[in-house]
C-alpha positions as CSV (number, residue, x, y, z in Angstrom):
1,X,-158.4,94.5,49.4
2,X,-160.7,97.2,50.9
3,X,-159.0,99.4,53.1
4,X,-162.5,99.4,55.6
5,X,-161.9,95.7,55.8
6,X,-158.5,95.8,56.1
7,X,-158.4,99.1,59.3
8,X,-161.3,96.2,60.6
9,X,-158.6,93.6,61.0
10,X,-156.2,96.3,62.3
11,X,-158.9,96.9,64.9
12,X,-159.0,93.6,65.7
13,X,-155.7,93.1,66.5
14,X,-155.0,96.3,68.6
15,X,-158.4,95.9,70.8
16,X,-159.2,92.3,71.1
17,X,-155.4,90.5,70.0
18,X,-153.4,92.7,72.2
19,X,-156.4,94.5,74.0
20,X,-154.2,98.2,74.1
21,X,-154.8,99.5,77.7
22,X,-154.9,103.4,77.6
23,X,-151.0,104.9,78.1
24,X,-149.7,101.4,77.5
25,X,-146.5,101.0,74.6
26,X,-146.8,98.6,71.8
27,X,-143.9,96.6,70.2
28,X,-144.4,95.4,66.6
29,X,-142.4,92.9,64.8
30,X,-143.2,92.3,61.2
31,X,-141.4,91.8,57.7
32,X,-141.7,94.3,55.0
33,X,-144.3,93.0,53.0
34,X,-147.1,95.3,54.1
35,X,-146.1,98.2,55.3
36,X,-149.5,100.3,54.5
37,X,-151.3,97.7,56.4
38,X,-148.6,98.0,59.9
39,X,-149.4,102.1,58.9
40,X,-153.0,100.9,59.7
41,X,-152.4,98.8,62.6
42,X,-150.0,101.7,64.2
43,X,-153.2,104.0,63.6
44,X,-155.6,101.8,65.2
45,X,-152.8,100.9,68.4
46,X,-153.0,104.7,68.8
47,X,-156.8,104.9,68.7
48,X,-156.7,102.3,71.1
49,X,-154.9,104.5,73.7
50,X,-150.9,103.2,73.0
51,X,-148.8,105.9,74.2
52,X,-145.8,105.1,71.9
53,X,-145.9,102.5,69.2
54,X,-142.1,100.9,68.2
55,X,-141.9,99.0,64.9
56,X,-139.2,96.9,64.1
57,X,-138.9,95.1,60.3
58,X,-137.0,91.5,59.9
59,X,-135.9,90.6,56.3
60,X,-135.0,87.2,55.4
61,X,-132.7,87.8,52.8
62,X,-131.1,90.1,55.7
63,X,-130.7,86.8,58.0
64,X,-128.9,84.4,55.7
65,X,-126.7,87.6,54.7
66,X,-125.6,87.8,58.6
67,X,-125.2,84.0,59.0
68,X,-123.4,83.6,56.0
69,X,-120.5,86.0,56.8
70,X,-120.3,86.8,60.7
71,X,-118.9,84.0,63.2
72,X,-120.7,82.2,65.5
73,X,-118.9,84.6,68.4
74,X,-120.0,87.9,66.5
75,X,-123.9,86.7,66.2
76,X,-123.7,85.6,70.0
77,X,-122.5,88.3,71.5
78,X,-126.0,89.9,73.3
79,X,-124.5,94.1,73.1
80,X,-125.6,96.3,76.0
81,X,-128.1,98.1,74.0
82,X,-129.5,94.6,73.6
83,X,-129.5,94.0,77.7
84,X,-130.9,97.9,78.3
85,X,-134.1,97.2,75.8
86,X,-134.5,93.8,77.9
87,X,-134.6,95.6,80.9
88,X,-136.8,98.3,79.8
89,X,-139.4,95.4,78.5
90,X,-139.0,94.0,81.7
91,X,-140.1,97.5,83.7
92,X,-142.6,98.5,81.0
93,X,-144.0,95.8,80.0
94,X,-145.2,96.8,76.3
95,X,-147.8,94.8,74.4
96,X,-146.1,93.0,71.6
97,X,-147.4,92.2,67.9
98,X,-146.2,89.6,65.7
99,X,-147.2,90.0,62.1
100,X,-146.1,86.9,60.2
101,X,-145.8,87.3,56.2
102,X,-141.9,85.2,55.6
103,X,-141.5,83.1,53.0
104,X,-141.8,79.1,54.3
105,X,-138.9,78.7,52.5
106,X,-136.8,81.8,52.9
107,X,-133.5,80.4,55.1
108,X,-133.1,77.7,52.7
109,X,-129.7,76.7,52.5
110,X,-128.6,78.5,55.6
111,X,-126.1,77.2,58.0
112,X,-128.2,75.0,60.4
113,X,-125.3,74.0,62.5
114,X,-124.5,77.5,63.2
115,X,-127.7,78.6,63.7
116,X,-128.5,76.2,66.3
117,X,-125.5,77.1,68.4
118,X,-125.9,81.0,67.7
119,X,-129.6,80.1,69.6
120,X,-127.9,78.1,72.5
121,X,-125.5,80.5,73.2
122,X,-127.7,83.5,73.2
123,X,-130.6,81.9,75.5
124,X,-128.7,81.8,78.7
125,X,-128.7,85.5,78.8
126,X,-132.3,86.2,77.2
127,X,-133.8,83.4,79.2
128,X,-133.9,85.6,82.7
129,X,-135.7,88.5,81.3
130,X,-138.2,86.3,79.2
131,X,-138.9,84.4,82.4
132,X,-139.8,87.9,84.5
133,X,-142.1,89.0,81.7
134,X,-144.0,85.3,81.3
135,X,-147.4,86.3,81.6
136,X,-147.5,89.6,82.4
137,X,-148.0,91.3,79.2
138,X,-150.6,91.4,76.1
139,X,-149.0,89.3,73.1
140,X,-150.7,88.7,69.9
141,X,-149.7,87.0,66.8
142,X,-151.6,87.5,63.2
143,X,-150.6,87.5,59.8
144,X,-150.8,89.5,56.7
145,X,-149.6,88.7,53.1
146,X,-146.2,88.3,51.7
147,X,-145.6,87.5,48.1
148,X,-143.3,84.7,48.4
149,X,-146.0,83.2,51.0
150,X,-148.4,83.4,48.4
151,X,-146.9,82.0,45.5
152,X,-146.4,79.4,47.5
153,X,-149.9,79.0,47.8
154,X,-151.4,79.5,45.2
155,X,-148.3,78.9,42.2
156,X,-150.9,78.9,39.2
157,X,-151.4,82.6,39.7
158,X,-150.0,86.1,39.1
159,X,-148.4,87.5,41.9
160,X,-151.2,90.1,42.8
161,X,-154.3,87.7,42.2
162,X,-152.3,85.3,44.9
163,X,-151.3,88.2,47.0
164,X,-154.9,88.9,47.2
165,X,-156.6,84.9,47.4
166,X,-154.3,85.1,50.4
167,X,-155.1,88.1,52.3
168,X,-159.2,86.3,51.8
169,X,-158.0,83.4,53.9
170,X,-156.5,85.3,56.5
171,X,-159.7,87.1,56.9
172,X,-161.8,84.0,56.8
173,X,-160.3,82.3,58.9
174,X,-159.3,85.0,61.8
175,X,-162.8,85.9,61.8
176,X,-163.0,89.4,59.9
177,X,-166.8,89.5,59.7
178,X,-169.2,92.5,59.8
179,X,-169.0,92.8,63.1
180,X,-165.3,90.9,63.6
181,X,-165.5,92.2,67.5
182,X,-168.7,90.6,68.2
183,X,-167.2,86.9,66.4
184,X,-164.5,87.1,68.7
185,X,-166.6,87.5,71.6
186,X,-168.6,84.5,70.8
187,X,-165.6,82.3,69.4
188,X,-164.2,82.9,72.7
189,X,-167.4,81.6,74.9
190,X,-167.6,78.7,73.0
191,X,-163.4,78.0,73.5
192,X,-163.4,78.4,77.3
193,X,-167.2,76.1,77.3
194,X,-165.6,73.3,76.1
195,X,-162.3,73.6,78.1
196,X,-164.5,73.6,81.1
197,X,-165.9,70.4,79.8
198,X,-162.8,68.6,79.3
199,X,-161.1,70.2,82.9
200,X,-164.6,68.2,84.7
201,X,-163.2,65.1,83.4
202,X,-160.2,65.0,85.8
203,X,-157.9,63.6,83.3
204,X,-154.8,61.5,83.5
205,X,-153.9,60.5,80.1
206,X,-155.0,61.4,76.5
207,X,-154.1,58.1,74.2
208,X,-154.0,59.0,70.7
209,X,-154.9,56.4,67.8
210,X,-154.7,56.8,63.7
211,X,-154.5,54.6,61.1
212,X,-151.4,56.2,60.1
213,X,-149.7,54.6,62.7
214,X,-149.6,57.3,65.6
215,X,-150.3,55.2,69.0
216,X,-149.5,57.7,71.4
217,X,-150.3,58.0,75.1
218,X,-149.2,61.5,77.3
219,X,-149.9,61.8,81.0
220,X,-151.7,65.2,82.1
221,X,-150.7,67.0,85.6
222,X,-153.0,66.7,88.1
223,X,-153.0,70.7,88.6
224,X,-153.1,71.6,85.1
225,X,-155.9,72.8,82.8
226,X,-157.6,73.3,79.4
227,X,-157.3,76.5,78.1
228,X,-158.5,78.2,74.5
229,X,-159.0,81.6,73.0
230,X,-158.5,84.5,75.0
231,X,-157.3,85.1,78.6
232,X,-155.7,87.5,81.4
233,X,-152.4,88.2,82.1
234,X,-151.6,88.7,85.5
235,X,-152.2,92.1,85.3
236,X,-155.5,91.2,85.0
237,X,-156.1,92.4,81.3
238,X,-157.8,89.8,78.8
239,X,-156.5,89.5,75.6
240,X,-156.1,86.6,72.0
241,X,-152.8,85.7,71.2
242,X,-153.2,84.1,68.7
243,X,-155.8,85.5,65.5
244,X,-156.7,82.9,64.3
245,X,-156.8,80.2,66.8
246,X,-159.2,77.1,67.0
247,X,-157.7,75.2,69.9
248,X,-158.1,73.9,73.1
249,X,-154.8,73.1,74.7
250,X,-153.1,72.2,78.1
251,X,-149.0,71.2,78.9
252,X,-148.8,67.5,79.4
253,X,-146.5,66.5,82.3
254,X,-142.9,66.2,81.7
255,X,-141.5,62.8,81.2
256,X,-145.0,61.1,80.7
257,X,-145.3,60.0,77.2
258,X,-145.0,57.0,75.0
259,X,-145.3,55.8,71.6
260,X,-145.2,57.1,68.0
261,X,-146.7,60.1,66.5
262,X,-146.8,61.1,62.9
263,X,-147.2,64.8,61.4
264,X,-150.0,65.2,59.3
265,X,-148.4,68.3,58.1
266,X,-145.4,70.2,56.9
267,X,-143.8,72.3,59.6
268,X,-141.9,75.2,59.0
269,X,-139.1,76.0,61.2
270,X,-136.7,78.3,60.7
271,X,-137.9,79.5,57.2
272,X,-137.2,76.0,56.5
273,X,-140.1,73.4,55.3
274,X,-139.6,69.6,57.6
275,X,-141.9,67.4,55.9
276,X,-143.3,64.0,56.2
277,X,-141.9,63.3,59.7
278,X,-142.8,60.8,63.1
279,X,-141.0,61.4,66.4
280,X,-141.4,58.2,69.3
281,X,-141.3,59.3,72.8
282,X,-139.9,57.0,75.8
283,X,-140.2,58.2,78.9
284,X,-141.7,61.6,77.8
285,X,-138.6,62.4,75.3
286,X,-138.1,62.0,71.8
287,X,-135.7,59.3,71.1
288,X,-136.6,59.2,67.2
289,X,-137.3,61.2,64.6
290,X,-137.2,60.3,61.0
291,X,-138.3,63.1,58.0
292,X,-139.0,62.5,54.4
293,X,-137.2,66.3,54.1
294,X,-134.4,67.7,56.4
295,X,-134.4,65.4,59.1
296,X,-131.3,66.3,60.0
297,X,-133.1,69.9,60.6
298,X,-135.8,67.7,62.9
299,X,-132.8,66.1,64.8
300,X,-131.2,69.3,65.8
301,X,-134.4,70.9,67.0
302,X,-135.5,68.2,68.9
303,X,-131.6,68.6,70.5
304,X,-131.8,72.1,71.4
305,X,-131.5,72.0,74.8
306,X,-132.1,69.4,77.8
307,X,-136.1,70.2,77.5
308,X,-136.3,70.5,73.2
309,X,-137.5,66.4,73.1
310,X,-140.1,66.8,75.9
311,X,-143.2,68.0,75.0
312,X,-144.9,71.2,76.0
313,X,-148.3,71.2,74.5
314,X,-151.1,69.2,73.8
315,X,-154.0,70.8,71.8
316,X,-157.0,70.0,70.4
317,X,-158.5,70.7,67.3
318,X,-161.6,69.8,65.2
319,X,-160.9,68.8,60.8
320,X,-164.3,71.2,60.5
321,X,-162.6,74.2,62.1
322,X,-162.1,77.3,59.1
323,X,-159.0,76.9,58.5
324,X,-159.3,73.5,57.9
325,X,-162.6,74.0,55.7
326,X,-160.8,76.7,53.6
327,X,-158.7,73.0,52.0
328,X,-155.1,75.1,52.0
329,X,-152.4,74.1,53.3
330,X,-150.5,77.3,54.7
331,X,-147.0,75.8,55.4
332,X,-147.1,78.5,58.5
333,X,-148.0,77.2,62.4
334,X,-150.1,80.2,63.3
335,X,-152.7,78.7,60.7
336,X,-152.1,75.2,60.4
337,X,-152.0,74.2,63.7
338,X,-155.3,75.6,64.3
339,X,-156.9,73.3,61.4
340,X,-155.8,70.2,63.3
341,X,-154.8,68.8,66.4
342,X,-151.4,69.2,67.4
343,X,-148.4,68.8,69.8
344,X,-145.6,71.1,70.7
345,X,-142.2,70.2,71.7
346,X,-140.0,72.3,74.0
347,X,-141.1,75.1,76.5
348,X,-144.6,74.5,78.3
349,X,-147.5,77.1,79.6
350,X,-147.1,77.9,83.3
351,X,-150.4,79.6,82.9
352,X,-152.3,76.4,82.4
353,X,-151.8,75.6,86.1
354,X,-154.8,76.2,88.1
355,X,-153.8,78.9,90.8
356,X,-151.0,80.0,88.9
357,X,-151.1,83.6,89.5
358,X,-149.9,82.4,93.2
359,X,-147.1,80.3,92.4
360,X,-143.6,81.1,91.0
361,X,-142.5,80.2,87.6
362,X,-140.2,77.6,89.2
363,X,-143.0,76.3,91.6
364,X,-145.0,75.4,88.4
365,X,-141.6,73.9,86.4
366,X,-141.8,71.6,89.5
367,X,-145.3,70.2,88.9
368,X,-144.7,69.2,85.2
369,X,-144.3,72.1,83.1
370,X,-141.1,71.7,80.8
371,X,-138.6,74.2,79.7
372,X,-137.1,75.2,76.9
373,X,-136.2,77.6,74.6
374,X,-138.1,76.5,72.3
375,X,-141.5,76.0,71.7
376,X,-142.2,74.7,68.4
377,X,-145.8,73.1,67.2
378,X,-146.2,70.2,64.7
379,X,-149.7,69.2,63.4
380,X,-150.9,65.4,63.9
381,X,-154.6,66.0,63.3
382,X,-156.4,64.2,60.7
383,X,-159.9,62.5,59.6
384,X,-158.2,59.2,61.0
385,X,-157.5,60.2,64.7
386,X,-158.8,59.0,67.6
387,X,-158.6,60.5,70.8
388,X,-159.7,59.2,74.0
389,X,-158.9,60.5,77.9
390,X,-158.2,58.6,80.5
391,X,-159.7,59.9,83.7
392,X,-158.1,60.0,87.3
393,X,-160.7,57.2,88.5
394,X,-160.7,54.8,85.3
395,X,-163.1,55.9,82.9
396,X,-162.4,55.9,79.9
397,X,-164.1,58.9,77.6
398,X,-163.8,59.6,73.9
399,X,-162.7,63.0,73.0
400,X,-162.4,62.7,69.4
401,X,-163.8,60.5,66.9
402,X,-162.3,60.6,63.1
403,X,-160.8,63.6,63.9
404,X,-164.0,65.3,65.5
405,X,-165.2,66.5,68.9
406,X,-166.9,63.5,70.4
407,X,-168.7,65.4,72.6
């Protein structure tokens, strides 16, 4: 891949992802499957005015290694360097930038069990300082290539040839034209015009109807809204956080939803794949969930915590977006949820409460928003969905029709 395009999609990320404010610190997270590229991306965050750039590498192979022989105690235990960096994020507020390369597959055959109560036991502890940072900071997710990813992918080819059909879809479909700045900026006008349709409607319910079966209904909260592309954190700074991203979404109200919804995709959760799955809601919670592949997986995510069955997302998107024109399956959330519509168990947006910026995180828990630790996204979009809301006085107006925009 050429190294203009590639210091383009660097650009991208560092002035319209994370949208670097002059003197602020950047935090990177990534694997180490491109490390020329996060050289690029470290160059561009500098252009872009960072003061001081941190990068941090995660390595699969690393995880299972640490699961497989340290207790549950030892992998728990939160160390007081651990606390101080929390409390300096907290203070400093650093923009943070999550390139995504893992393998879909790479925890295979890791201790599920003990991974789920590592998680439990350390979120009691991270929970306060993610909660005093929610919203304040710039946060961008994008992906670059890793070889397992792309094998997986594309299997029929060598290695290189796949690594480099796969860095062409990333830059498809996040936009990476000749002018990737000035794509954004119009991808972003028509997001936020068709959110301010759908928040005109004054909606109470989205029922959701395919042939596949799914027959789902989830009430809205009255002081919620659309959102979709980029926006401001509340230190006034607008910035993507996701590249790609294709949706229009909103949190649903806790404890309003009903019936049965089937994935039309894998999901990959905790470099695991879950495949072929439904999960029925009463009374807003998942009661059920049945998998074709490691259900068991399904169960115990959906168990997490008190707010891991109650759902924290509801977004839509069109079959015609790019991602879903390129025909590839990605097996990674960042990019298949933005090919099709989708739901998200666990943790909710307090941002998508009108007036937010004036109420306190627990103020906007009490309208409807869930809570969680997690927050994970399953896709249920599809040719075959319906979608139709259900306004505050009694209309009923279609939203989608065979899986696109009816409006």
């Amino acid at each position: 891949m050429k190294q203009t395009i590639l210091r383009s999609y660097a650009r991208l990320i560092a002035r319209v992802g994370v949208n670097i404010q002059k003197g602020q610190d950047v935090n990177i997270t990534c694997d180490l499957d491109q490390p020329k590229f996060v050289e690029l991306l470290v160059d561009e965050c500098y252009k872009a005015g960072a003061r001081k750039v941190k990068v941090e590498f995660n390595y699969q192979p690393l995880a299972k290694l640490h699961f497989r022989h340290c207790s549950v105690t030892t992998l728990s235990k939160i160390e007081k360097w651990e606390i101080a960096r929390m409390e300096h994020n907290v203070e400093t507020l650093p923009c943070q930038i999550y390139l995504v390369s893992s393998d879909p597959d790479g925890l295979k055959g890791i201790n599920q069990e003990k991974m789920a109560k590592v998680g439990r036991n350390r979120y009691p502890i991270t929970k306060p300082y993610r909660d005093q940072m929610d919203n304040k900071y710039q946060w961008c997710i994008a992906a670059v290539p890793g070889a397992a990813w792309a094998k997986k992918l594309f299997p029929e080819l060598p290695k290189g040839r796949a690594m480099e059909k796969l860095w062409e879809a990333i830059l498809f479909t996040s936009r990476v034209t000749d002018d990737p700045l000035a794509a954004w900026e119009a991808h972003d006008k028509d997001l936020h015009q068709r959110c301010a349709y759908l928040n005109s409607l004054g909606i109470a319910e989205l029922h959701y109807k395919g042939d596949n079966g799914t027959d789902f209904t989830v009430g809205m909260i009255p002081e919620a809204q659309f959102m979709g592309g980029g926006d401001k954190s509340l230190q006034g700074i607008f910035f993507n956080p996701n590249i790609p991203t294709e949706e229009c979404f909103i949190s649903p109200m806790r404890g309003k939803a009903e019936g049965i919804v089937y994935a039309t995709k894998p999901l990959s959760y905790q470099g695991q794949l879950i495949e072929n799955f439904s999960l029925r809601f009463e009374n807003g919670k998942a009661v059920e969930a049945h998998a074709e592949k490691n259900e068991e997986l399904l169960k115990k995510m959906i168990t997490m915590d008190d707010g891991a069955g109650y759902l924290g997302e509801c977004a839509l998107v069109p079959v015609d977006s790019p991602i879903s024109e390129s025909g590839l399956l990605f097996f990674n959330t960042l990019f298949d949820e933005n090919a099709a519509c989708h739901l998200a168990v666990g943790r909710g947006f307090a941002d998508t409460i009108k007036d937010y910026e004036n109420k306190t995180l627990e103020e906007c828990r009490a309208l409807g928003i869930n809570d969680s630790m997690i927050h994970v996204d399953f896709m249920i979009g599809y040719e075959g969905l319906d979608i139709d809301a259900v306004t505050r006085d009694g209309k009923n107006i279609p939203i989608f029709r065979k899986g696109h925009w009816a409006f």
